[in-house]
C-alpha positions as CSV (number, residue, x, y, z in Angstrom):
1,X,-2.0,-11.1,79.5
2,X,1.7,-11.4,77.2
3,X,0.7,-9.4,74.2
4,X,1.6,-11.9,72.1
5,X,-0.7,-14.2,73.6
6,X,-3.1,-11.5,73.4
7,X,-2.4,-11.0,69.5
8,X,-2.2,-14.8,69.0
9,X,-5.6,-15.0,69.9
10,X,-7.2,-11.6,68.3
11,X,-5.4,-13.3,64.8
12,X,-7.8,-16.5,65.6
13,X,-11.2,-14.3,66.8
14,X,-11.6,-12.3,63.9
15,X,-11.9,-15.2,61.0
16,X,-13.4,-17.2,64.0
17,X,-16.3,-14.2,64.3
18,X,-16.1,-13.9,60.4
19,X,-17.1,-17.4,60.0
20,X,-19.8,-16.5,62.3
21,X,-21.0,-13.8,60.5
22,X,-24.9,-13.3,59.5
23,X,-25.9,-11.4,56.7
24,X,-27.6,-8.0,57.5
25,X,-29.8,-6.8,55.3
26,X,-31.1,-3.3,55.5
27,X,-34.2,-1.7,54.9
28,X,-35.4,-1.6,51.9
29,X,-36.7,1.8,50.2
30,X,-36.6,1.3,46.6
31,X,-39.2,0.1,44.8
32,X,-39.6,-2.4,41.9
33,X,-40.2,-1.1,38.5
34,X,-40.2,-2.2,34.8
35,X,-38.3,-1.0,31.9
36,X,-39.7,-0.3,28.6
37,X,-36.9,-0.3,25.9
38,X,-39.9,0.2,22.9
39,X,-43.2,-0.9,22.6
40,X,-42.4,-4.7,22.3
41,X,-39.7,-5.1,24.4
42,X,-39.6,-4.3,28.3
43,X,-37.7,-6.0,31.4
44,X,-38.4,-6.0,35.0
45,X,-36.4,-4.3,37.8
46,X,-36.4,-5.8,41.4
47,X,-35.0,-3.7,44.4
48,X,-31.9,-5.4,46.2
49,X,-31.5,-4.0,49.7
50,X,-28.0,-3.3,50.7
51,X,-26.6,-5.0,53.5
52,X,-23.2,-7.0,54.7
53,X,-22.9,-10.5,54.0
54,X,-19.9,-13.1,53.9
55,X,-18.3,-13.6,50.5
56,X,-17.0,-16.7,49.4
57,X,-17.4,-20.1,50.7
58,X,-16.3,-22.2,53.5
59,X,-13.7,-24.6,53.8
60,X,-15.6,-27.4,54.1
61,X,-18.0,-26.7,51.6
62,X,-18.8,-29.5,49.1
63,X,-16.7,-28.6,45.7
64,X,-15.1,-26.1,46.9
65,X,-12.2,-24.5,45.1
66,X,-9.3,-22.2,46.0
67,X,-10.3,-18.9,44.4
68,X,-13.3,-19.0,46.5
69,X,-11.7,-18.2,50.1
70,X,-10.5,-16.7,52.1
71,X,-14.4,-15.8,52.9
72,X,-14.6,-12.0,54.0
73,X,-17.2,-9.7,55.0
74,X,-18.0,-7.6,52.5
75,X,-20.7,-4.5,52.4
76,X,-23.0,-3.3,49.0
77,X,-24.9,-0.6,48.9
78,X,-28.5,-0.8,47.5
79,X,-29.4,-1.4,43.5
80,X,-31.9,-2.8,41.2
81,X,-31.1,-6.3,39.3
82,X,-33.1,-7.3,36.6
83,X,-35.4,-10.2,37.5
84,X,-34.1,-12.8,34.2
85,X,-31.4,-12.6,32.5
86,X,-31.2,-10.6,29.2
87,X,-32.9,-12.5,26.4
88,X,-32.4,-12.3,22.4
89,X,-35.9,-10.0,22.9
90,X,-33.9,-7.4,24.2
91,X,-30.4,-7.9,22.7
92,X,-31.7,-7.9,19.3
93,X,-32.8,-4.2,19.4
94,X,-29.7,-3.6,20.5
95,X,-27.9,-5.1,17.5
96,X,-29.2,-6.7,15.1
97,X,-32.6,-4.1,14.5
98,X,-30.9,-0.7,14.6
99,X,-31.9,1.4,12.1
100,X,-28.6,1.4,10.3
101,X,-27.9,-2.2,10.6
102,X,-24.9,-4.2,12.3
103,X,-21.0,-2.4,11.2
104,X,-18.9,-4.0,8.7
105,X,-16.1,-6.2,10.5
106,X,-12.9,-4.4,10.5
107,X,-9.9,-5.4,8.5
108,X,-6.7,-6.3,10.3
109,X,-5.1,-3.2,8.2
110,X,-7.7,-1.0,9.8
111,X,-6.3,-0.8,13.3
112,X,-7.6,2.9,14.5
113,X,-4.9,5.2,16.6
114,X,-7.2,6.0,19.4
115,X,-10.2,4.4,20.5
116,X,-13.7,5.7,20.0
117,X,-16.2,6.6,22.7
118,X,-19.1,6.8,20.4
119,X,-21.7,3.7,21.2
120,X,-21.1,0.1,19.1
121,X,-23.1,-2.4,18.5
122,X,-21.5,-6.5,17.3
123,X,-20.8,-6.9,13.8
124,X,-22.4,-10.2,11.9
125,X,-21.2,-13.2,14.3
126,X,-19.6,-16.1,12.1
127,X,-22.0,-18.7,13.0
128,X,-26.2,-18.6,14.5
129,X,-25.6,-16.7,17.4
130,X,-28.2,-18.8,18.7
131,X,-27.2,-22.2,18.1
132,X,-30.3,-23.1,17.2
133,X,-31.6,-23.6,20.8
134,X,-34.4,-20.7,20.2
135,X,-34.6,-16.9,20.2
136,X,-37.8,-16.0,21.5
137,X,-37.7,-15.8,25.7
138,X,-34.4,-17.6,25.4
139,X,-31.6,-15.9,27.4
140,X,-28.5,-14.3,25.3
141,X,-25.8,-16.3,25.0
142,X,-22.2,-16.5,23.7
143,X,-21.7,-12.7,23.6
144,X,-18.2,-11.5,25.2
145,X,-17.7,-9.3,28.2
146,X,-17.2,-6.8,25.7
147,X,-20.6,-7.3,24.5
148,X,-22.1,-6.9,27.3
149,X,-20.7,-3.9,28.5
150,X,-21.4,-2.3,25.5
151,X,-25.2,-3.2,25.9
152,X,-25.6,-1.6,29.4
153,X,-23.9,1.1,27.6
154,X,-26.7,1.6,24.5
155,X,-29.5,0.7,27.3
156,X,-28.3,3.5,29.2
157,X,-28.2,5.8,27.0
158,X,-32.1,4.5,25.5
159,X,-33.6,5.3,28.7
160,X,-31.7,7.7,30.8
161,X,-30.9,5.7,33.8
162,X,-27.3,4.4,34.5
163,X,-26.9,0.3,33.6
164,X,-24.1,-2.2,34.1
165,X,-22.8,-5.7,34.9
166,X,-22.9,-6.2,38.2
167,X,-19.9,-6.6,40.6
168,X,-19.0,-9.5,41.8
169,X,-20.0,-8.7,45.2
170,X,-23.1,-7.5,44.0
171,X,-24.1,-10.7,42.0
172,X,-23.4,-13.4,45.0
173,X,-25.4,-10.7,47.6
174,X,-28.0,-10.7,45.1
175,X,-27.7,-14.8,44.6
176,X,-27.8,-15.8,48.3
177,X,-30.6,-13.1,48.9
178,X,-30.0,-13.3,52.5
179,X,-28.9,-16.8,52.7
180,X,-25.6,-18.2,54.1
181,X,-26.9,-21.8,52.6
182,X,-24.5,-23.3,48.8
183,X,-27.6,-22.8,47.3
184,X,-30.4,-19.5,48.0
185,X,-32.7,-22.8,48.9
186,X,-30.2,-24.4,51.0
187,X,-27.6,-27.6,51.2
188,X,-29.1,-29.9,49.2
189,X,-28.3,-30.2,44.9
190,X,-31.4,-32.6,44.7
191,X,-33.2,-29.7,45.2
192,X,-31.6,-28.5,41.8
193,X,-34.0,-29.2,39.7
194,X,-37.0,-27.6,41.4
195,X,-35.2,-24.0,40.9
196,X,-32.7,-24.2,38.1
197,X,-32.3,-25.3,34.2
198,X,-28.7,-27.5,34.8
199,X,-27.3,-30.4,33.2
200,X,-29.1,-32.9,34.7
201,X,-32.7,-31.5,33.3
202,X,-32.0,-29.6,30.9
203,X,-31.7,-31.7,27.8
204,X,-28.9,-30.1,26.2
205,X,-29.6,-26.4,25.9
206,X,-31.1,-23.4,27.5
207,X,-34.5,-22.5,28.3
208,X,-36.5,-19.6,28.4
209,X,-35.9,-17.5,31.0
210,X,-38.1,-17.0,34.2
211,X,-39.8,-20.6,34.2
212,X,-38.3,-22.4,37.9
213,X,-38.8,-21.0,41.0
214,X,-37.6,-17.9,41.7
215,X,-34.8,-16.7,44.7
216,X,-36.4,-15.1,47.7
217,X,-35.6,-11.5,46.4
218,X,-37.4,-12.9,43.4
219,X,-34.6,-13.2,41.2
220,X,-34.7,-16.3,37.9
221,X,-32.2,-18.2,37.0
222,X,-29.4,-17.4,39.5
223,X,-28.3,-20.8,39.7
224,X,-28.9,-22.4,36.3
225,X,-30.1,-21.6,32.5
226,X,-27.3,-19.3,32.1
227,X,-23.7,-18.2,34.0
228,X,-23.5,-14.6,34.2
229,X,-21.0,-11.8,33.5
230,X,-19.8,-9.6,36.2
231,X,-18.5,-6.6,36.4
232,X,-14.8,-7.2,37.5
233,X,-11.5,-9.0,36.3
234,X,-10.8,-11.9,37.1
235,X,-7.9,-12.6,40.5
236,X,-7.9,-15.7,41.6
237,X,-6.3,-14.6,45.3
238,X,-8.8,-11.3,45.3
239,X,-9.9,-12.7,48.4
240,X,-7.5,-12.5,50.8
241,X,-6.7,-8.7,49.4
242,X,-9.5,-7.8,51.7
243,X,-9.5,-6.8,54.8
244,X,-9.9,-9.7,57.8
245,X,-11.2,-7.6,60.9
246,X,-14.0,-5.3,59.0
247,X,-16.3,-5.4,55.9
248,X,-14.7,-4.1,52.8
249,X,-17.4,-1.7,51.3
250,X,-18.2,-2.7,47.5
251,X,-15.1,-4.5,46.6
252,X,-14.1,-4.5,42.7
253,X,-11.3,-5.0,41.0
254,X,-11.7,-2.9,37.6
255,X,-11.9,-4.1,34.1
256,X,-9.1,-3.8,31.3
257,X,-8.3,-3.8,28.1
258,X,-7.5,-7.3,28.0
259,X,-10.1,-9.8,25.8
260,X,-10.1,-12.2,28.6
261,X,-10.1,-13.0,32.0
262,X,-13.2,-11.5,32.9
263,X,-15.1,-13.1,35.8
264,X,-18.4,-15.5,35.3
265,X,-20.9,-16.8,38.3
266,X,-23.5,-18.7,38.2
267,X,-24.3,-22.3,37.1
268,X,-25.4,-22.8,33.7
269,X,-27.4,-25.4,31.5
270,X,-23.9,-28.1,31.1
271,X,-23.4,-27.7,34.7
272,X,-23.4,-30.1,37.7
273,X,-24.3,-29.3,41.2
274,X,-21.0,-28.1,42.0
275,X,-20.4,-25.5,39.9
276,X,-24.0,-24.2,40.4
277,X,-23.1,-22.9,44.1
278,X,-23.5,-19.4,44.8
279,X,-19.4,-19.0,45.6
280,X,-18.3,-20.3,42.0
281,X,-16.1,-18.0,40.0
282,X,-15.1,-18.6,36.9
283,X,-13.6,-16.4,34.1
284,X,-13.0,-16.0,30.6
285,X,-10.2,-17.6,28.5
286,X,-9.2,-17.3,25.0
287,X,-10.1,-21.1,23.9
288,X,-13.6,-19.5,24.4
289,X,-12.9,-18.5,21.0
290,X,-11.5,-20.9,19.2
291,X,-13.3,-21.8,16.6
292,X,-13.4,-18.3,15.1
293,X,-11.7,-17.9,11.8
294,X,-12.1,-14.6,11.2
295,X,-9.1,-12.3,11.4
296,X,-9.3,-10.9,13.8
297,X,-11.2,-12.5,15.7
298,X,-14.6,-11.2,17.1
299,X,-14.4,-9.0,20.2
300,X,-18.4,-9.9,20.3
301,X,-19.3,-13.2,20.1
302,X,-17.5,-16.0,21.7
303,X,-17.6,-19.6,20.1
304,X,-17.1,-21.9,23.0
305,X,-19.1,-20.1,25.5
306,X,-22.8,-20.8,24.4
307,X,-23.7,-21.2,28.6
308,X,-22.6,-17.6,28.7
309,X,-24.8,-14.9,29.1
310,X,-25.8,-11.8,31.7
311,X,-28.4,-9.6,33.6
312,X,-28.0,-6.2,34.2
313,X,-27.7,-4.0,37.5
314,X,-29.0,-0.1,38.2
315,X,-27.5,1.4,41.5
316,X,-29.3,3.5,43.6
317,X,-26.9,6.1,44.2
318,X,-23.4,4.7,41.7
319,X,-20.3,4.7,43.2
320,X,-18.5,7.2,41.4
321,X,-15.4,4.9,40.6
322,X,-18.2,3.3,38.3
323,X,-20.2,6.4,36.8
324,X,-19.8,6.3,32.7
325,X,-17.8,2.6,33.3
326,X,-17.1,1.7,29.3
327,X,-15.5,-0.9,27.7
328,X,-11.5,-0.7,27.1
329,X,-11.8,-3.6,24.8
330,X,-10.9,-3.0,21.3
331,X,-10.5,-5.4,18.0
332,X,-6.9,-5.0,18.8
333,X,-7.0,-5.9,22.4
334,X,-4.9,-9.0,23.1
């Protein structure tokens, strides 16, 4: 055969057998566990097998946008995710009950030379942090990337074992839970309801975590209540970075310094159907923080984005580009 015939055709049988591409999901060997933070808060752990799966969403897929394709096959390695997202239960030990009390906000003039390593917790947010949708079982929302990052940070250090955002790859593995369907239930968004907190049930805010059906890795709330904070910054074309003719093993493209552009997935409580899908990314911007006066402005809480919040991640064995992963974030970050 001419090899360019011959390469002509390889070029069309790799996406071709991409396309075709069913998730493999290995054997799982870790077990569930729950996390005590003190004696009234704890969170549960639920094992995620590792496995190979295709990332992003096909062409024809209903709402579809760009940043979501090329799909490629894409491998992560085994880790725990926490079954609901983080509520104020938890966060609040974090920040607002610690024994010395939330830091003063810095003043503009106070810019430091270097940045610190030592552990941080958010300084008094202009507004409720809240909303006034409800505390108690409700999941965190509005904090910034920054925020979050700095949580898995404390939590890590509170109980000895290494916590983070997840990935990107990690969080849509973790959301299809073996599935190659837009939702982890299948094709159909009048199915919605029966799994998720969105825009059409939800009455106009969040809801305590944990209460529609569950994902079948178990998993809350992957579609609905709140979006989620991953891991990596936000590229639209990341996608077609990877490779096309074998899986790219945990894919992630690294975290700055900068305030925004961080990527979000997941649908939240405001959403419709089509931003609910498992492919959706979406990412930070800086009118999520508009209406803060305060100069400057908050590197922890986030005005605009009260649909915002996260769940954490524990690896079985961390990939060591990841091991110690901090915040770069400061209050001088632009």
């Amino acid at each position: 055969m001419n090899r360019l015939i011959q390469s002509a055709l390889l070029g069309l049988f790799v996406p071709i057998c991409a396309a075709a591409q069913q998730p493999t999901v290995e054997p799982t060997a870790h077990k569930a566990y729950t996390e005590k933070i003190n004696d009234k808060a704890s969170f549960d752990m639920l094992p995620i097998p590792g496995g190979t799966f295709l990332m992003g969403s096909p062409d024809l897929e209903k709402g579809r946008r760009d940043n979501e394709g090329p799909a490629r096959l894409v491998s992560v390695k085994p880790f725990w995710m926490a079954k609901l997202e983080i509520a104020w239960d938890e966060y609040d030990i974090y920040w607002e009950n610690r024994p010395k009390g939330p830091p003063p906000r810095p003043k503009v003039d106070d810019k430091p030379k270097v940045l610190s390593d030592a552990l941080t917790s958010p300084t008094p947010p202009y507004e409720d942090p809240t909303f006034g949708y409800g505390r108690k079982t409700f999941p965190v929302i509005a904090v910034t990337h920054h925020a979050a990052m700095e949580y898995c940070a404390w939590l890590s250090k509170q109980t000895g074992k290494h916590y983070r955002l997840p990935t990107e790859a990690e969080w849509e593995w973790a959301c299809r839970a073996g599935t190659t369907t837009t939702y982890h239930f299948g094709d159909d968004p009048t199915k919605l309801g029966e799994h998720e907190w969105i825009e059409k049930n939800a009455n106009d805010t969040p809801h305590p975590v944990g209460k529609k059906k569950p994902n079948p890795w178990g998993l809350f709330d992957m579609h609905g209540n709140v979006a989620e904070w991953c891991l990596d910054s936000y590229k639209k074309d990341y996608y077609a970075a990877l490779a096309k003719d074998k899986p790219t093993l945990m894919p992630l493209n690294l975290p700055t310094a900068e305030r925004y552009g961080d990527v979000v997935r997941g649908g939240s409580w405001i959403d419709g159907p089509d931003k609910c899908r498992a492919a959706v990314r979406r990412f930070s911007e800086k009118t999520w923080l508009k209406r803060d006066p305060q100069r400057p402005q908050s590197i922890w809480w986030m005005t605009e984005s009260d649909w915002v919040g996260f769940r954490v991640v524990c690896a079985v064995k961390e990939d060591p580009r990841l091991k110690g992963i901090r915040s770069k974030v400061s209050w001088w970050s632009d």
